[in-house]
N, C-alpha and C positions, 0 to 999 in steps of 0.2 A: 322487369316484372317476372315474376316467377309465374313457373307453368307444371302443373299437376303432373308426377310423372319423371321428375328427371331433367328440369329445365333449367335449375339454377347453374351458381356460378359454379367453374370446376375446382376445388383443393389442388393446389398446389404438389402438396406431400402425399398424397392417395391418389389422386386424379378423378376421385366421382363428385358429385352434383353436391354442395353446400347449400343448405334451407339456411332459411331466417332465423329459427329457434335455436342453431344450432351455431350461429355465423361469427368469425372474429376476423378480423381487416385488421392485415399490416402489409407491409412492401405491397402495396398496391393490387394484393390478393385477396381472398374470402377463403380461410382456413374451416374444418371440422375445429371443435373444441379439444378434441381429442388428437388432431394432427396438428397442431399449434407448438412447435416444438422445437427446439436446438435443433441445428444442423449437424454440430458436432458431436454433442453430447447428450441427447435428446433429452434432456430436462425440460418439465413443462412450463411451456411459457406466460407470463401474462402480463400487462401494459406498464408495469412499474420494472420489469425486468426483461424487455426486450428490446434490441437491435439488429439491426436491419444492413444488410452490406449486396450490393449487384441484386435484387429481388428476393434474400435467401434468407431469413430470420436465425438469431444468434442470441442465445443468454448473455450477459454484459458480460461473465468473467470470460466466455472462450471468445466475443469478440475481443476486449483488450489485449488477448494471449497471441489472438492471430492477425489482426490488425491495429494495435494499436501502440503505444512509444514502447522502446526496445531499451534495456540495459537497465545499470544497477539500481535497484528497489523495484522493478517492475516484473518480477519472477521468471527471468531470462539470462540470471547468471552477471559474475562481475561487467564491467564494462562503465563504457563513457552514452548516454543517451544520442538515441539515432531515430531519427524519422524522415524517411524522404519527402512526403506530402506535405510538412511541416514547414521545409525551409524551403520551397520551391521557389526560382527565381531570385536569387538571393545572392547577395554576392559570396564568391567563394571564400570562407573561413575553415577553422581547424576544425573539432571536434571538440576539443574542451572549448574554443570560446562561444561555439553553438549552445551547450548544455548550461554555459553561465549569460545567457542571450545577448551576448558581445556581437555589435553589428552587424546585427541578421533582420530579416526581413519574414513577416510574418504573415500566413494566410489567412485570413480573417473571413465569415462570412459577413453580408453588408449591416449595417444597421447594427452592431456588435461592437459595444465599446471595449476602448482597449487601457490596458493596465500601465500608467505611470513608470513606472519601473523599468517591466520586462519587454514592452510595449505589444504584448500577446492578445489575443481577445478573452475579455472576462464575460463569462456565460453565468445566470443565474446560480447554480448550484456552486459553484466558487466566490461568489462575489463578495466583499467589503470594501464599505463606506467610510470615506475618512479622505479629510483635506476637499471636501467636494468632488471627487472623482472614485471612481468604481477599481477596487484592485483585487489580484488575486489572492486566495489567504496566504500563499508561500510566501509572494511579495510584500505582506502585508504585516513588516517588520520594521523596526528605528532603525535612519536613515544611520543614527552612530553606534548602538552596540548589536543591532543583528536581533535584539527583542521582541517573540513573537507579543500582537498587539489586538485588541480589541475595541470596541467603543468606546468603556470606561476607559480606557487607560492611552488613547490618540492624543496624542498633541498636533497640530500642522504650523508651518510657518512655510511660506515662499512653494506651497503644491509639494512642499514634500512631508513627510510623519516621522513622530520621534513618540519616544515612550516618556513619561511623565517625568523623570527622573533626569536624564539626556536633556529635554528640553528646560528645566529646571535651570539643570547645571550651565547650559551653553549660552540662553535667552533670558533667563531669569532675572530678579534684581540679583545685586553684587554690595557688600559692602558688609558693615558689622550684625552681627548676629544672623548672616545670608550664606555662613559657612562659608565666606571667601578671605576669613583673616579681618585684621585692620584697615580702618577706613573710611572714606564717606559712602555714602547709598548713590548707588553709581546704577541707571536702567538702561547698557547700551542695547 
């Protein structure tokens, strides 16, 4: 309950008293509108562009810079991808077979399906559907030319995905006029 005077909660980033007209909740605090703000870079913040790391609110792009996967494409300079929070518990591998998810073990939070594939957790803003299970878009390529894929253009066979063409040519009929040469009509 607030109290006339000076009662509310305290800001975080200022340290005086947050009213209700004025109040925005993240990390577990009641910010001013105006102290709502990057840690690093004070850019202001608001519910579509905030994260949250030990109580201290962060814009996405300096959390990813300061906490989040390290090496090449992630604006950190050449390199093989590195994350320690990532492979926690995991048996011990190299570095390139970490970055191409060769026998690692992944930390998932519960309830968080996981990717076919890579076998990593697919979280809503990545997710694609295809073969009845949930994968990630990187993953979310034919099983034989590496093609990335979409709805229109999934084929599945056996829980895995192929591009229309691939699966055409591999599973398809076979015989004349099937582009496979002379023959009978052959459906292995």
């Amino acid at each position: 309950m607030y109290r006339f005077g000076g009662g509310g909660p305290k800001c975080p980033a200022c340290g005086r008293s947050v009213y209700a007209a004025e109040e925005i909740k993240a990390a577990g605090s009641s910010f001013h509108k105006l102290c709502f703000k990057c840690t690093i870079c004070n850019k202001m913040l608001e519910s579509t562009n905030v994260a949250e790391h030990e109580q201290r609110v962060y814009c996405k792009t300096c959390y990813g810079s300061t906490f989040g996967i390290k090496g090449y494409g992630f604006g950190q300079g050449a390199g093989i991808l590195s994350s320690d929070a990532m492979y926690a518990d995991g048996p011990s591998v190299s570095a390139t077979d970490r970055a191409y998810n060769i026998t690692t073990t992944r930390v998932v939070a519960p309830g968080v399906e996981r990717c076919p594939r890579c076998g990593g957790g697919v979280y809503m803003a990545e997710k694609m559907l295809g073969a009845n299970q949930s994968w990630h878009k990187k993953c979310f390529v034919c099983s034989h030319c590496g093609k990335r894929l979409d709805s229109t253009t999934c084929c599945d066979r056996d829980g895995d995905i192929f591009c229309k063409t691939c699966y055409a040519k591999n599973y398809g009929p076979k015989g004349v006029g099937y582009g496979q040469g002379g023959g009978v009509l052959n459906t292995e």
